[in-house]
C-alpha positions in Angstrom: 0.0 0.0 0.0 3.1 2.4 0.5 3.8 2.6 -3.5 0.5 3.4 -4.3 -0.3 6.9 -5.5 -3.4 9.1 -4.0 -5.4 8.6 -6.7 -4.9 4.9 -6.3 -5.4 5.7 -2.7 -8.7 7.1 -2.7 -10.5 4.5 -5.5 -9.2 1.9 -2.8 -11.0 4.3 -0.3 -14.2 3.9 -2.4 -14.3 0.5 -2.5 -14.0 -0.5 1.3 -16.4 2.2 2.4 -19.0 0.8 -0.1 -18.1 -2.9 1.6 -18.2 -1.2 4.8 -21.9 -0.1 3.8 -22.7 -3.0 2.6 -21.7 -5.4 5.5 -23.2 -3.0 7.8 -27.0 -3.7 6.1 -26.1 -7.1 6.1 -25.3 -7.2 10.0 -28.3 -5.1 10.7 -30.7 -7.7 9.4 -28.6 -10.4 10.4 -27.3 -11.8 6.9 -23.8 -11.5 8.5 -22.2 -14.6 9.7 -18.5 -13.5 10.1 -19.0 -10.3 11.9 -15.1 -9.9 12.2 -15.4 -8.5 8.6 -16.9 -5.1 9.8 -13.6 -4.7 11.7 -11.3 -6.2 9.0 -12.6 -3.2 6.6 -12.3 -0.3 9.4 -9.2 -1.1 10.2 -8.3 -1.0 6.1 -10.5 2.1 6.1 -7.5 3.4 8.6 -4.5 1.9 7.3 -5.9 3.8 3.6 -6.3 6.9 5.1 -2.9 7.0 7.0 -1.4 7.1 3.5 -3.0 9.1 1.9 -2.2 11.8 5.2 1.4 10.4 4.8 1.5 11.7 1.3 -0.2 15.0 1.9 2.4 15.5 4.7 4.7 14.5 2.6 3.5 17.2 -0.1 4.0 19.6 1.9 7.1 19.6 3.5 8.6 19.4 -0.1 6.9 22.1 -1.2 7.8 24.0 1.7 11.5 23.7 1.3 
């Protein structure tokens, strides 16, 4: 996930927020057997969106100097 661009970045984003939504109507009418998958995708969620603040850090400081 480290040599992936922003763009790349965010379409990953995307995707695991739409599988968030989608396992969270699934575990609201029970559909869900492996409810570990809700935490699986937040913690990706996370992981995606340290990069892409990692990058726009990044960004900046080079800009700056």
């Amino acid at each position: 996930m480290k040599n992936k661009s922003a763009n790349e970045l965010q379409r990953m984003l995307a995707e695991e927020r739409g599988r968030l939504y989608d396992l969270r109507l699934k575990l609201a009418v029970n559909q869900l057997k492996n409810t570990r998958q809700v935490r699986e995708v937040r913690t990706s969620i996370a992981q995606i969106l340290t990069q892409l603040t990692d990058l726009k850090l990044k960004e900046t400081l080079s800009k700056e100097s």
